[in-house]
TIKELUM-632271 format. One record per residue (C-alpha): residue in three letters; residue number from 0; x, y, z; chain. Coordinates in Angstrom, 3 decimals. Example, Ala and Ser with C-alpha at 12.3 -4.5 7.8 and 13.67 -1.06 7.14 Angstrom:
2
   padren   dose         px         py         pz   guvo
      ALA      0     12.300     -4.500      7.800      A
      SER      1     13.670     -1.060      7.140      A
//
This chain:
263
   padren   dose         px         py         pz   guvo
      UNK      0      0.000      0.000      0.000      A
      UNK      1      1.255      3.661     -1.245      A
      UNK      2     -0.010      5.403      2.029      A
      UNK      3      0.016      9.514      1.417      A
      UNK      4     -0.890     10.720      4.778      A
      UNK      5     -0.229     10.062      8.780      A
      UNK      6     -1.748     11.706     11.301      A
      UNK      7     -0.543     11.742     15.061      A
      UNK      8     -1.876     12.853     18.423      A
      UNK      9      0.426     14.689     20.779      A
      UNK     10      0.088     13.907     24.860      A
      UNK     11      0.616     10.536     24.958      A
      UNK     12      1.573      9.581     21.621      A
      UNK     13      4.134     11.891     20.179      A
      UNK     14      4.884     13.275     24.000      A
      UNK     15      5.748     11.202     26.998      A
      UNK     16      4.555     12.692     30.416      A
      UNK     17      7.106     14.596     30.906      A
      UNK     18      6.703     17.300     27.939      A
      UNK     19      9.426     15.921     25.552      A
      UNK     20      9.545     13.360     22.473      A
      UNK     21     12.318     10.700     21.613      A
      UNK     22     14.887     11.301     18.699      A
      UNK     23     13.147      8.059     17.219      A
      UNK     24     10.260      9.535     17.335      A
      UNK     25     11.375     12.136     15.345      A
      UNK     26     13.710     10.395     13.320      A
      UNK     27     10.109      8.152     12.229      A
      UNK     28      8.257     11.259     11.442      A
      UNK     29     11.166     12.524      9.473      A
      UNK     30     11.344      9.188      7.395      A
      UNK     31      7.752      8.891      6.031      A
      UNK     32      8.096     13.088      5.333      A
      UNK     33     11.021     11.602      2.512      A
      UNK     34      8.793      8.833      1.410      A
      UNK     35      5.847     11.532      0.188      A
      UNK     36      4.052     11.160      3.490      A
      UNK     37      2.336     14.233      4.654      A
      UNK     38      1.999     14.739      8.170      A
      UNK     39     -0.482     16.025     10.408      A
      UNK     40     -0.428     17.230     14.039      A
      UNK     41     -4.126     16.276     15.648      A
      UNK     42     -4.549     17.327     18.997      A
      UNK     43     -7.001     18.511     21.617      A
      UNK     44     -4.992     21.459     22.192      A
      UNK     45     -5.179     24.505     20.983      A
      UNK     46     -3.276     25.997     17.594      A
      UNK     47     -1.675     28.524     19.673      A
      UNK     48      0.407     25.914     22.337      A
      UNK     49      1.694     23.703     19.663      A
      UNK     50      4.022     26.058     17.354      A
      UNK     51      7.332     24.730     18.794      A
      UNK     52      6.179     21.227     19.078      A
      UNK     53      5.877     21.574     15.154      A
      UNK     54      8.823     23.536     14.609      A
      UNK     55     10.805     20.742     16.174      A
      UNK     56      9.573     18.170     14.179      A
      UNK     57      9.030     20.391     11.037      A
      UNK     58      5.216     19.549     10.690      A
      UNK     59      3.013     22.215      8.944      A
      UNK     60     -0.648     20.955      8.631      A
      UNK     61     -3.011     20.565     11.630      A
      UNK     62     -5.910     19.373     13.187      A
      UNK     63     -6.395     21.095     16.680      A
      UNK     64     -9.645     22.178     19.350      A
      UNK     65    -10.385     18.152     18.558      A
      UNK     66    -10.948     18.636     14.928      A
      UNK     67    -13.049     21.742     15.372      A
      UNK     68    -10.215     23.553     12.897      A
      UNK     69     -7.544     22.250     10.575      A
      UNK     70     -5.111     24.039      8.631      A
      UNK     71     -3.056     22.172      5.108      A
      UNK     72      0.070     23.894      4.394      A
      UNK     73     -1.507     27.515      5.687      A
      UNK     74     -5.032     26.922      4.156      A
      UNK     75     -7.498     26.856      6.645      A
      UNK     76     -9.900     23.680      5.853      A
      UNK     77    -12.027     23.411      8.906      A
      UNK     78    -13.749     26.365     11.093      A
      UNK     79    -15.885     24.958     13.232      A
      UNK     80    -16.479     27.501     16.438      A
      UNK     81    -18.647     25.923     19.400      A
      UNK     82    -22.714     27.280     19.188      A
      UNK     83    -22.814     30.502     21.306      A
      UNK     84    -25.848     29.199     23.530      A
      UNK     85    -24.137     25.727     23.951      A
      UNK     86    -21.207     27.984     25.420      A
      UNK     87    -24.000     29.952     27.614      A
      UNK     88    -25.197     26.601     28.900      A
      UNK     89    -21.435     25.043     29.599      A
      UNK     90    -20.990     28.137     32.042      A
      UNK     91    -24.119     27.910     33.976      A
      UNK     92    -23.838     24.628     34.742      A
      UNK     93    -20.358     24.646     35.859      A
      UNK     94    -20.895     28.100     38.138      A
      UNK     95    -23.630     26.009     40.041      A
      UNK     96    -21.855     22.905     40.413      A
      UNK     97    -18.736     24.448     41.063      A
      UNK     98    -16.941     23.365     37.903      A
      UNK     99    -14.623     25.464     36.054      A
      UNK    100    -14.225     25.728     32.272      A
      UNK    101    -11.328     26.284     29.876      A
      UNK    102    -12.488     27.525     26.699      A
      UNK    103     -9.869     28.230     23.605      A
      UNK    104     -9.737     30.408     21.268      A
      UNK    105     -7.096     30.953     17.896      A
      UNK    106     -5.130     33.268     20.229      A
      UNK    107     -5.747     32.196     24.067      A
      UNK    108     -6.662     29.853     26.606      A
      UNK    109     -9.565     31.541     28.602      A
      UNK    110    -10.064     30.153     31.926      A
      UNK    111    -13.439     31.000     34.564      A
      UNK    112    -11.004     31.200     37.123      A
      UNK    113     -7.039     31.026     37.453      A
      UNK    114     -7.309     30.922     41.358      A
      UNK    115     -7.496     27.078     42.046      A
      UNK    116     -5.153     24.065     42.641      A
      UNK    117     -6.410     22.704     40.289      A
      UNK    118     -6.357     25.129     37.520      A
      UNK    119     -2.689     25.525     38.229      A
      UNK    120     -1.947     21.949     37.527      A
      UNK    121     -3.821     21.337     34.743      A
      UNK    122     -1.627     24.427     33.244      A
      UNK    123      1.524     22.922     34.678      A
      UNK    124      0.864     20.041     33.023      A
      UNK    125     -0.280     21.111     29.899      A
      UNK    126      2.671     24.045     29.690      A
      UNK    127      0.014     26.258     28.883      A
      UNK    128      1.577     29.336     28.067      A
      UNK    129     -1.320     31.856     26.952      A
      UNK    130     -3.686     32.346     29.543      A
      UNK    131     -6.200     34.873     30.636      A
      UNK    132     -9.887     35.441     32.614      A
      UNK    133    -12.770     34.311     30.969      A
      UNK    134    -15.002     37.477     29.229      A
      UNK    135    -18.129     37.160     27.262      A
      UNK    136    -16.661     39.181     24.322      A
      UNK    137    -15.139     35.911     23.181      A
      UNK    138    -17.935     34.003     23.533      A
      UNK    139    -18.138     33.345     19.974      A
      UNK    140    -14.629     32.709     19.183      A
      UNK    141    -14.504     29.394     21.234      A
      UNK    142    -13.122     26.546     19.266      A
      UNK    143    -12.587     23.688     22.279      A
      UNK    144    -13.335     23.750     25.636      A
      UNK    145    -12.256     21.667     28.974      A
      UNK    146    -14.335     21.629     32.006      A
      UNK    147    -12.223     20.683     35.073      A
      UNK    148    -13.282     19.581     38.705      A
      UNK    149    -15.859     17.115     37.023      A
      UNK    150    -16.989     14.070     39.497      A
      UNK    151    -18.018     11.094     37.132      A
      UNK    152    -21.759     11.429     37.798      A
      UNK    153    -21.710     14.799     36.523      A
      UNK    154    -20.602     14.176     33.103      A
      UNK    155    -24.240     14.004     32.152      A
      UNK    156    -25.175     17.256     32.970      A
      UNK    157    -23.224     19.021     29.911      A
      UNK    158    -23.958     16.448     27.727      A
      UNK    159    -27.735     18.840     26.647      A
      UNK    160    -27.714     17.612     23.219      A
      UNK    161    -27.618     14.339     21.631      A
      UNK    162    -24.685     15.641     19.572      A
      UNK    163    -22.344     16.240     22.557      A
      UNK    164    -20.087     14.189     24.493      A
      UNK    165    -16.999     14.305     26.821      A
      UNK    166    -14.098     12.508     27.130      A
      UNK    167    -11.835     12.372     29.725      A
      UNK    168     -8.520     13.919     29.415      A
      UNK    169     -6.234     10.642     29.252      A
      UNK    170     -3.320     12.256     31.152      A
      UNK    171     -1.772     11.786     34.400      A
      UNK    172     -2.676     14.523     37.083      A
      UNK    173     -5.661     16.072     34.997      A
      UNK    174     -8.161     13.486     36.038      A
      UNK    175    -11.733     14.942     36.827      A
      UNK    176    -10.706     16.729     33.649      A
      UNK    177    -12.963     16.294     30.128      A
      UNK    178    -13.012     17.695     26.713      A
      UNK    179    -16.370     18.745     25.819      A
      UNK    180    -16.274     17.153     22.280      A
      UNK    181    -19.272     17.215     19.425      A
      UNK    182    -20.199     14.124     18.028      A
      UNK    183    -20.796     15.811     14.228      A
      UNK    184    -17.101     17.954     14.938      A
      UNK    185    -14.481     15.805     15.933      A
      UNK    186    -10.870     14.937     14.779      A
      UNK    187    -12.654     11.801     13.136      A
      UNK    188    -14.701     14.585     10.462      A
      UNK    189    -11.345     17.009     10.074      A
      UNK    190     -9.592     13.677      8.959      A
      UNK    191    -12.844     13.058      6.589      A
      UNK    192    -12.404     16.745      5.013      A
      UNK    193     -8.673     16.739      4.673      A
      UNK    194     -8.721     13.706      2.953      A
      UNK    195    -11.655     14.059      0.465      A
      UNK    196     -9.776     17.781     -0.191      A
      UNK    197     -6.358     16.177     -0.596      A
      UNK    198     -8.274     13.190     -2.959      A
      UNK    199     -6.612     10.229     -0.725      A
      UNK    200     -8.622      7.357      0.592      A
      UNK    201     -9.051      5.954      3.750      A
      UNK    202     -6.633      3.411      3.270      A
      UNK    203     -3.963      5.575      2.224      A
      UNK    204     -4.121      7.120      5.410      A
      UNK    205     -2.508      6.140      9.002      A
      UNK    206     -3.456      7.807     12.462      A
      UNK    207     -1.668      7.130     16.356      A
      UNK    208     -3.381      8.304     19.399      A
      UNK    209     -4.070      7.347     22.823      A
      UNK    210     -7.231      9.460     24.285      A
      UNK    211    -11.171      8.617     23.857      A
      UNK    212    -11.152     12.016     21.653      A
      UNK    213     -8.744      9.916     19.137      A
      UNK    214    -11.615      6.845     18.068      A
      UNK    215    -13.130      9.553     15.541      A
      UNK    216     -9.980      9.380     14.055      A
      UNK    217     -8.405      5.989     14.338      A
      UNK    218    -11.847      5.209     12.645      A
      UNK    219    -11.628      7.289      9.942      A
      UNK    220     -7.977      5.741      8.382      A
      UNK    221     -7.237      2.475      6.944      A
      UNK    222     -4.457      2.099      9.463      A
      UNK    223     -5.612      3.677     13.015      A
      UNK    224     -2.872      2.497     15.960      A
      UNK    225     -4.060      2.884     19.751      A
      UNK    226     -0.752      3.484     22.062      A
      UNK    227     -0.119      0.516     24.039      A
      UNK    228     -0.663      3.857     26.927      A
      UNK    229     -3.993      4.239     25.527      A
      UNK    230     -7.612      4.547     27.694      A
      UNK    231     -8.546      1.142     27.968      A
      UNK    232    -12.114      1.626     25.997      A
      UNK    233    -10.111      2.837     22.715      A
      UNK    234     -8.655     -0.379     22.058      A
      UNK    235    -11.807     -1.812     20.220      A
      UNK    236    -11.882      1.349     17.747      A
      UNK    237     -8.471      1.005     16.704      A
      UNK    238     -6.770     -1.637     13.665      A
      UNK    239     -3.917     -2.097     15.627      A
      UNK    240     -2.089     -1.402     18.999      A
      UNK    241      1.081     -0.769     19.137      A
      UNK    242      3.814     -0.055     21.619      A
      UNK    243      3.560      2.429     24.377      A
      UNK    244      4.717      6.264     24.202      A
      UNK    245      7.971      5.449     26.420      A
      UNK    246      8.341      2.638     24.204      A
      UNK    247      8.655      4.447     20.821      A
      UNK    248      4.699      3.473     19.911      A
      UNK    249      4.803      5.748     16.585      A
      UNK    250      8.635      4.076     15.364      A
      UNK    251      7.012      0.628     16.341      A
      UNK    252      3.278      1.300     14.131      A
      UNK    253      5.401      2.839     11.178      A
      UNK    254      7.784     -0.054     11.347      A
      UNK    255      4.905     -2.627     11.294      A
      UNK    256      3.407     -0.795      8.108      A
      UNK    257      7.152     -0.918      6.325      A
      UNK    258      7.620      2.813      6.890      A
      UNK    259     10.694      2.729      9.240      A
      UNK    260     13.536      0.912      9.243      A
      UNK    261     15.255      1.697     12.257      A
      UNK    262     13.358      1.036     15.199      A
//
């Protein structure tokens, strides 16, 4: 198979716990860029807190905010801002069950509150960098957004239409933490877009993630690989499983498909 595209998650598949990636890794990612493979970054995170990550690893096209906008080579493909009253209704609920929100934007990371524990670890261990107070002048600007201090009985309560859903943020020390995700905007229908612009089939394409926000998009490839660090419920969505983000998972998948040698 002639694949044409590969598309990788970030925490937990191209970066280990601590913040930083192996020169395998990157050596892998530089390999399939020489074979004609283009690559995308597809991440929860925002567009704004991933420009060195891509500089590093010399990756221009992404999916980001969980597929709710994806740029090819400095074209902007997919636009997808959250409803303005869903945003109205994530706030009210989490003021009156003392929840707080993250909610991102092209430009920042807009928190209800920076005063808690909490809030200051889930920055910590994101490496957030662009942060600021919550005002309702961005309210329709949101791309993504987090809710934090979440028991798992109140999940429910933001999921007001059949067409949302969260998943919990699959990273040490941010438990109680989940992505509000759409079901119809995901990283699963950025993939779809990008490759029925691009005119490559499914099974010319190849995805790695680790996260309940990545079975969109292992789903949506010929060739979807779970981490072997993955949350235990992605497994069944996912073609393959491969090794485990300390254990060069991305090398290992690539290797498996003929794409790396050197693993």
């Amino acid at each position: 198979m002639a694949y044409k595209i590969l598309f990788l998650d970030i925490d937990g598949t191209i970066l280990k716990p601590d913040h930083t990636f192996s020169d395998i890794t990157k050596q892998a990612i530089a390999s399939v860029k020489k074979q004609g493979v283009e690559v995308f970054l597809a991440t929860g995170r925002p567009l704004h807190e991933i420009s060195e990550l891509a500089e590093e690893l010399d990756v221009h096209s992404f999916i980001a905010y969980n597929g709710a906008f994806a740029i090819h080579q400095g074209k902007t493909i997919v636009n997808e801002p959250i409803p303005l009253k869903n945003i109205e209704q994530f706030i009210d609920i989490a003021e009156k069950n003392d929840h707080e929100l993250i909610m991102y934007t092209r430009d920042k990371n807009y928190f209800t509150s920076l005063d808690r524990p909490f809030i200051s670890q889930f920055i910590d261990i994101f490496d957030l960098k662009k942060n600021a107070v919550f005002t309702p002048d961005i309210m329709d600007k949101i791309l993504g957004a987090t809710v934090l201090n979440v028991s798992t009985e109140k999940v429910r309560l933001y999921e007001i239409e059949s067409n949302l859903r969260l998943s919990p943020v699959h990273v040490n020390g941010a438990e109680h933490s989940y992505d509000i995700l759409r079901k119809n905007v995901n990283k699963g229908y950025s993939v779809e877009q990008i490759l029925s612009l691009l005119d490559i089939s499914r099974d010319q394409a190849i995805a790695f993630g680790d996260g309940m926000n990545d079975k969109e998009m292992l789903g949506a490839v010929g060739e979807g690989f779970a981490m072997g660090n993955s949350h235990e419920d992605l497994f069944r969505y996912a073609k393959h499983r491969t090794a485990t983000v300390a254990d060069e998972g991305i090398a290992y998948g690539l290797k498996q498909l003929g794409l790396f040698q050197h693993a």
